[in-house]
C-alpha positions in Angstrom: 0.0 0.0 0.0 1.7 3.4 -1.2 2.0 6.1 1.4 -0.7 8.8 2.0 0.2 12.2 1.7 1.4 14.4 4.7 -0.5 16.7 6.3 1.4 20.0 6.1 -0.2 21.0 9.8 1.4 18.1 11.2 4.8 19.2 10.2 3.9 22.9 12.1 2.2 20.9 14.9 5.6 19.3 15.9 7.6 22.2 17.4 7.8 26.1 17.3 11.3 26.3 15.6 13.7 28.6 14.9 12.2 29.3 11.1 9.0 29.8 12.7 10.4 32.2 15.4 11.6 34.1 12.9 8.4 34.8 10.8 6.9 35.7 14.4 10.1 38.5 14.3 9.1 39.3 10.9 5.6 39.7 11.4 5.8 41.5 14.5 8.3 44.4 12.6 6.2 44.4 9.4 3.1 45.2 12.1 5.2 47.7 13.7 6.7 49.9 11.3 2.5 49.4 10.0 2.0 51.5 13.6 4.6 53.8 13.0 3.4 54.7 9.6 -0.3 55.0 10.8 0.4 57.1 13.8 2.9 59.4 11.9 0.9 62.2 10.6 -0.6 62.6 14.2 2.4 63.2 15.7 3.7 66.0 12.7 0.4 67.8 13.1 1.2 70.6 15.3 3.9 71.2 13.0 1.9 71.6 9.7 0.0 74.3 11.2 2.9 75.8 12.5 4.8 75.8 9.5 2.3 76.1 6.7 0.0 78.3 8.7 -3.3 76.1 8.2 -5.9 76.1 10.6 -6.4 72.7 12.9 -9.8 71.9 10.9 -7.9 72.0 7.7 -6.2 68.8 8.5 -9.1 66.8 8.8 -8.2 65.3 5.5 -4.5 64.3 6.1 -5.5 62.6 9.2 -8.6 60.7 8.0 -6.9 60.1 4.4 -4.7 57.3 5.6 -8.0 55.5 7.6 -9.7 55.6 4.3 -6.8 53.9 2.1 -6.3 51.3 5.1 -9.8 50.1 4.3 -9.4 50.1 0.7 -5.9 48.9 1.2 -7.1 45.9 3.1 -10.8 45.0 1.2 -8.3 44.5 -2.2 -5.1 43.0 -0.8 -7.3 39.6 1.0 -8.5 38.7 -2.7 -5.0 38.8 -4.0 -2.9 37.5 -1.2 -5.6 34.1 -1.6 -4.8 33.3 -5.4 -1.3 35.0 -5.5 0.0 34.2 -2.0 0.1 35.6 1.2 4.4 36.5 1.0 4.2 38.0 -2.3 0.9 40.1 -1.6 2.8 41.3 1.8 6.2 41.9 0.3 4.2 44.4 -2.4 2.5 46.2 0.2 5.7 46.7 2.8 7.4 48.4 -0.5 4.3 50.2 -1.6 3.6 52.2 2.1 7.6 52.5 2.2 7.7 54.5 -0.9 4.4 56.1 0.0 5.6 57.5 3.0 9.0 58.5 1.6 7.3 60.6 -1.1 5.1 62.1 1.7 8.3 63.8 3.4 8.3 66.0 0.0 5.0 67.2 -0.1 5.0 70.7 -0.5 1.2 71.4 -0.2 -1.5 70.6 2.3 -3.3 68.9 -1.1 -0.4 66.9 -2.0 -0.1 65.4 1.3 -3.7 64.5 1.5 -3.5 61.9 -1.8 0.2 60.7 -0.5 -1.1 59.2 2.8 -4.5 58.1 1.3 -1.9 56.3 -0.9 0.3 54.9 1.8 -3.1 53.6 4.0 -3.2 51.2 0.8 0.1 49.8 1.3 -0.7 49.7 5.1 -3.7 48.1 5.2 -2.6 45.6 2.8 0.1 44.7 5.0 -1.8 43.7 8.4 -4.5 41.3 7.1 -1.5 39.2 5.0 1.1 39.4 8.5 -2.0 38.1 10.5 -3.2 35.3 8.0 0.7 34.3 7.5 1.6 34.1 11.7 -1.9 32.3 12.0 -0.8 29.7 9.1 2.4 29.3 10.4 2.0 28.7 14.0 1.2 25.7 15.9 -2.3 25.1 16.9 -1.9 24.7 20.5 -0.6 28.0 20.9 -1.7 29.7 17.4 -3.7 32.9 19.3 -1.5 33.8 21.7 1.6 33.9 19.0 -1.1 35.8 16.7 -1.7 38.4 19.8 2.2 38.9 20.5 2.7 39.6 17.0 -0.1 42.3 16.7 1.7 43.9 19.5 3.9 45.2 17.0 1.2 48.0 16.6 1.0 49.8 19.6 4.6 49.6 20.1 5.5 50.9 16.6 2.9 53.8 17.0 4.5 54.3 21.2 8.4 54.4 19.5 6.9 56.4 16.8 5.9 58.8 19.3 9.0 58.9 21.6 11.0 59.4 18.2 9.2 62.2 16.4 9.8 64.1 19.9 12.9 64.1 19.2 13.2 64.2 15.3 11.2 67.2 15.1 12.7 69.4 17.2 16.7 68.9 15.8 15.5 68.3 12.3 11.8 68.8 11.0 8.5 67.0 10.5 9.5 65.4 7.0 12.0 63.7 9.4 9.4 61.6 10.9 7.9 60.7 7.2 11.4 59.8 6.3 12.3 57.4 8.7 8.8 55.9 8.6 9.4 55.4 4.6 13.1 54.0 5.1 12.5 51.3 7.9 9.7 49.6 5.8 12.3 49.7 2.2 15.2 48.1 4.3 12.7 45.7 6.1 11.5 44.7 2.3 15.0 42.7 2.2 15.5 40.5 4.9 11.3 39.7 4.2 12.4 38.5 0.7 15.3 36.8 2.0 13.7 34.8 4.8 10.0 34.8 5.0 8.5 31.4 3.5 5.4 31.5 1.7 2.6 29.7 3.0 2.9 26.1 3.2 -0.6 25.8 3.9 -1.6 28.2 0.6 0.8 26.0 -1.7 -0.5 22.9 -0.8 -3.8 24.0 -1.3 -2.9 25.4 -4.7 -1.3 23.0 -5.7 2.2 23.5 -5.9 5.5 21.7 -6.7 6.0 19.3 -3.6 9.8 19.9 -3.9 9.0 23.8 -3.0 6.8 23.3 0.1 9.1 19.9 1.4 12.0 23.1 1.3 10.4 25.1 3.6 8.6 21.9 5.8 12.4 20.8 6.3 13.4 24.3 7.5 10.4 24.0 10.3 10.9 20.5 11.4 15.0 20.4 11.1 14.8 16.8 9.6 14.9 15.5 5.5 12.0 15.1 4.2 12.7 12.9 1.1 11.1 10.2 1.8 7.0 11.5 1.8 5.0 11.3 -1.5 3.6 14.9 -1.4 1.6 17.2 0.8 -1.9 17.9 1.3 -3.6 20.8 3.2 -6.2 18.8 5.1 -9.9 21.1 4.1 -13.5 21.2 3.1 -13.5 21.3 -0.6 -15.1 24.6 -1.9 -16.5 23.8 -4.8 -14.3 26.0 -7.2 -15.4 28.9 -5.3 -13.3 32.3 -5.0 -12.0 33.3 -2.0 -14.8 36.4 -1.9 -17.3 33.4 -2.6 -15.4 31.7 0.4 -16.3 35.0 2.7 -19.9 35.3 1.7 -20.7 31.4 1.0 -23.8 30.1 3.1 -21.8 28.4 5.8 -19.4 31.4 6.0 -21.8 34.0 6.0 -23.2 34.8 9.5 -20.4 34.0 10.7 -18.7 36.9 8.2 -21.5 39.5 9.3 -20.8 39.1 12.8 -17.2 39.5 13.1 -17.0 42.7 10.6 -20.2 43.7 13.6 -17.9 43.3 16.5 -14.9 44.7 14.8 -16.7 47.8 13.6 -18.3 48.2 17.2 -14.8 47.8 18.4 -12.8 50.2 16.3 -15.8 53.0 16.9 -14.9 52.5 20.7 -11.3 53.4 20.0 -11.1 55.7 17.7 -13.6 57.7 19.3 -11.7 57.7 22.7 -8.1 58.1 21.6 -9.2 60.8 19.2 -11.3 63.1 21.9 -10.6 61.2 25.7 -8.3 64.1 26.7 -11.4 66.8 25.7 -14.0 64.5 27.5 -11.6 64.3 31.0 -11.0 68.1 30.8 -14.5 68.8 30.8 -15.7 66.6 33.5 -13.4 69.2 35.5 -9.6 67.6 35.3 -6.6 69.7 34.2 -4.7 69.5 30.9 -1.9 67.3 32.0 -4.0 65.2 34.3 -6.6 64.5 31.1 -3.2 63.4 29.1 -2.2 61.2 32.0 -5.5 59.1 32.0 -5.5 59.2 27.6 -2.6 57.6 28.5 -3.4 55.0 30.4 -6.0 53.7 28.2 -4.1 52.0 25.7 -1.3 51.5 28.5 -2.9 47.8 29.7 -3.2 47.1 25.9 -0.4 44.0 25.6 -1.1 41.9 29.2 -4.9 42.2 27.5 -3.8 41.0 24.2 -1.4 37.8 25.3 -4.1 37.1 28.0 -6.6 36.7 25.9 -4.6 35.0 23.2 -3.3 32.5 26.1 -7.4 31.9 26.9 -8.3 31.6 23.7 -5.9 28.7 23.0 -7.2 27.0 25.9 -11.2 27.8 25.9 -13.6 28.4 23.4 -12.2 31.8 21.7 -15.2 33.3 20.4 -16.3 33.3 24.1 -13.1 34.7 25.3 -13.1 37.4 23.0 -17.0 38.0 23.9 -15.8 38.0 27.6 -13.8 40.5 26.5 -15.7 42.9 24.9 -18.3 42.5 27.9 -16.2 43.4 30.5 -15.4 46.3 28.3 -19.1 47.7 28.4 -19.5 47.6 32.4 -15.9 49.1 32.6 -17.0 51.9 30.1 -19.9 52.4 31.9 -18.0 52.1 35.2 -15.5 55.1 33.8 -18.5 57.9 33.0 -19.5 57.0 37.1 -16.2 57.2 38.3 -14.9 60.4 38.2 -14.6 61.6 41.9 -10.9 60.8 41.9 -8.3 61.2 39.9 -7.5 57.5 41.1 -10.6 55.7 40.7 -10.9 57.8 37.1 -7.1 56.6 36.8 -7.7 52.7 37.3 -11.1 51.9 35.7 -9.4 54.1 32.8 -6.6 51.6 32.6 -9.4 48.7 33.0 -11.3 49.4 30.2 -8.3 49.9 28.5 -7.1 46.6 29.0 -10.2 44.9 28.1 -11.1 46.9 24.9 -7.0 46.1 23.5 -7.2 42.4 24.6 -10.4 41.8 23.1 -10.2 44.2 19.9 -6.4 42.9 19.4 -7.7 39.1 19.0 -10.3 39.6 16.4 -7.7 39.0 13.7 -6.9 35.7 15.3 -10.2 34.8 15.4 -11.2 35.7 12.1 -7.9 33.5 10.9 -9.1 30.6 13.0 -12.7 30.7 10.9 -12.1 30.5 7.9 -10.2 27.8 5.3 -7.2 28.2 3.9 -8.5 29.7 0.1 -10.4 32.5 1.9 -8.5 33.2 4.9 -6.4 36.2 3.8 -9.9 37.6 2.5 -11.6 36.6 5.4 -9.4 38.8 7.8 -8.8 41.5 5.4 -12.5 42.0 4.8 -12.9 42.3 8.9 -10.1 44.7 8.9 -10.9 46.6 6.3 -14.9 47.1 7.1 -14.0 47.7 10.8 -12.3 51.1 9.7 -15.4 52.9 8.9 -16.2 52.0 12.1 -12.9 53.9 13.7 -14.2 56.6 11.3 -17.4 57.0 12.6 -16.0 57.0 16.1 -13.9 60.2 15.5 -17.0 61.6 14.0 -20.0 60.5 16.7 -16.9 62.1 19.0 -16.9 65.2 17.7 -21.3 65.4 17.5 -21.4 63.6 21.3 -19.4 66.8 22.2 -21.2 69.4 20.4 -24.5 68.1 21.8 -22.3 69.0 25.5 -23.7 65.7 27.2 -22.8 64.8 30.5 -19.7 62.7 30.6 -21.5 59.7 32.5 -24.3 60.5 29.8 -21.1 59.8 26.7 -19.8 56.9 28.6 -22.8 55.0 29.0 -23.8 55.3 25.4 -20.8 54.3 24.2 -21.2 50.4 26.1 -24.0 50.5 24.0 -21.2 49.1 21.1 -19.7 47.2 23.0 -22.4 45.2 24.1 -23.3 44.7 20.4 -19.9 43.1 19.5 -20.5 40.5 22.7 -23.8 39.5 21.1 -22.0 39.5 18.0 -19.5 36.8 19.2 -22.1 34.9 20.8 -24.2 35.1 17.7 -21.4 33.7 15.5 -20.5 30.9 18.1 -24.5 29.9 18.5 -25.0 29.9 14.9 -22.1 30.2 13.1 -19.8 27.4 14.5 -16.4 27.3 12.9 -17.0 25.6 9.4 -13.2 24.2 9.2 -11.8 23.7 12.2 -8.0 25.1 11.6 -6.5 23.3 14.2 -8.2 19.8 13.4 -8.4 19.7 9.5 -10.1 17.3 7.9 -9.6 15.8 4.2 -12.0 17.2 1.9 -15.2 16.1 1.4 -17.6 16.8 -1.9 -19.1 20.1 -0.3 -19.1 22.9 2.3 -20.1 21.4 5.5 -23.5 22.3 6.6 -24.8 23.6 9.6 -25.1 20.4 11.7 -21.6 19.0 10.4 -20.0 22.8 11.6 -21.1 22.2 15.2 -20.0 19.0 15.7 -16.8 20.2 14.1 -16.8 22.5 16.5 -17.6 20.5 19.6 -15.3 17.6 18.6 -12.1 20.2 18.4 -13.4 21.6 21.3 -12.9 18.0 23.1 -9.8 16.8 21.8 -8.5 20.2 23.5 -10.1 18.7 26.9 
């Protein structure tokens, strides 16, 4: 009897190897240098008006441009990355928000500026969803979330550096500075990515590729010749020759889809809305302007021990529930900050709180959505989340600025904005009544003639959910 062919997951089961320690380091400096870019034309702000003598309102443009090409950047990159590969697609976009923000440190007009960052957002939003799907492809199941969650990381740290740096870059040099550096650390990161980053075992096998190339980059993981094995399979549900958009938006896909772009639009609202006006909101309920900067502070302060816990939980529990959890707890601690302002210390702590719920939880939707679908829609699938969920950070910085112009009470603001995150917990709990995960990415199965219906997803979902204990 000839031999079957080998299950690519059971090569990436086996250990977490050096190869596969370096794609995390990879990943995790792609996502930061993502932050960085992001964050950059917040930080030179002040200094456009001061230099080019705009008023503040005028820059409403720069600063939303870039959220606007992250959600293009991100809807068009998932399709590609699925039929061209997920290395290739993030290679492209590294080089593309490189040379995006390089040509934004020559802008001479406020115009110019506008279409170079709505440019780089392209590149940038391209870039997460394809780190994200090629971490979550690479890593062992047992511990696939919580290597996800450390590499997404990357952003806050990149836009925190990115912040401590432009301190000091604009002050001895000038704001194209910041743009410069933020366009060369992606260009000389473009090298060791070609050099080193595999493509996507998972993707190859599933497209069919030479079994010579993906037994190269197996032997890398597992340190041991491979020779001897026939060829390699990606254990799935067959599709039916559908695209990966037909993936996203087929009938056992579909609720699921609806729910998680839900909870990661409520999400990104929450966010955007209280990094972009939390230091207003604090001043008015009767704090100074250094103490309001203190507690903005603190709110995305908590944001990594919430991100690895809830990627370590999520490995071990049922994740949509974890991440539901999360968002929960985020609702009474919202609620709890709009009641809390008598001290500067209870304000302080449930600030940090919330903080570290709404991180951990918002922070693991990527891993989730990676976790949902198969492998010929998964770069889609996550993209499609990321990129929808923008308009939701855009309509946070907007419903900011109306909640402040109707001059509610802060305990009034506070307590409407729960009201979100309470609709990404149902969400969750929607997708994981309903919705149960259609190919189970940590116990594929060979393929079968059809998607799996609704029946076969739950007990999918209820056998993984055993053999984990």
């Amino acid at each position: 009897m000839s031999k079957p062919p080998l299950d690519v997951q059971t090569i990436i089961d086996e250990r977490f190897s050096p190869c596969q320690r370096l794609l995390l380091a990879l990943c995790f400096l792609v996502v930061a240098v993502d932050g960085f870019d992001t964050a950059a034309v917040g930080y030179i702000a002040p200094a456009l008006v001061q230099e080019w003598g705009v008023p503040r309102a005028a820059l409403g443009p720069v600063l939303s441009a870039a959220l606007f090409g992250l959600a293009l950047g991100a809807l068009s990159a998932g399709p590609l990355a699925d039929r061209y590969g997920r290395k290739s697609v993030l290679l492209a976009s590294v080089l593309f928000f490189g040379a995006g923000s390089l040509a934004s440190a020559f802008a001479a007009t406020l115009e110019q500026l506008t279409l170079l960052r709505l440019l780089t957002g392209l590149g940038l939003g391209a870039a997460m969803p394809n780190a994200v799907t090629l971490m979550s492809e690479f890593a062992p199941a047992r511990y696939r979330a919580v290597l996800v969650n450390a590499m997404f990381c990357g952003f806050p740290l990149g836009a925190s550096v990115g912040g401590v740096l432009a301190s000091w870059l604009i002050p001895h040099y000038d704001w194209r500075s910041v743009l410069l550096l933020g366009g060369l650390a992606p260009l000389a990161l473009a090298v060791p990515l070609w050099r080193y980053l595999p493509e996507s075992v998972r993707h190859m096998a599933a497209h069919g590729a030479p079994p010579a190339r993906i037994r190269r980059v197996l032997e890398r993981i597992a340190g041991r010749d491979l020779s001897a094995e026939p060829g390699f399979v990606a254990a799935e549900p067959a599709l039916g020759g559908r695209s990966a958009v037909g993936v996203v938006l087929a009938p056992a896909y579909r609720l699921g889809s609806l729910m998680l772009w839900l909870a990661y639009f409520m999400g990104l609202l929450i966010f955007y809305l209280l990094t972009s006006w939390l230091p207003l909101l604090i001043k008015d309920a009767g704090f100074s302007i250094s103490q309001a900067a203190l507690m903005t502070a603190l709110f995305p302060l908590g944001g990594g021990i919430g991100t690895l816990a809830a990627g370590y939980l999520m490995d071990r529990f049922n994740p949509n529930r974890v991440v539901a959890l999360g968002y929960a707890l985020t609702a009474a601690l919202i609620f709890a900050v709009g009641q809390g302002t008598a001290t500067m210390l209870s304000l302080g702590c449930l600030t940090f709180l919330a903080g570290t719920a709404m991180n951990g939880a918002q922070s693991s939707m990527p891993a989730l959505a990676a976790g949902f679908y198969p492998t010929h829609g998964r770069a889609t699938g996550v993209a499609w989340m990321l990129g929808i969920g923008r308009f939701g950070g855009i309509a946070g910085a907007l419903l900011g600025g109306e909640l402040l112009r109707r001059q509610l009470e802060l305990d009034t603001i506070f307590a409407l904005l729960a009201i979100p995150a309470a609709l990404a917990t149902a969400a969750l709990l929607c997708k994981q009544r309903f919705a149960a995960v259609a190919a189970p990415f940590d116990a594929a199965r060979p393929a079968t003639s059809s998607l799996p219906t609704s029946n076969e997803q739950e007990q999918a979902h209820v056998d993984t959910r055993s053999e984990r204990g």
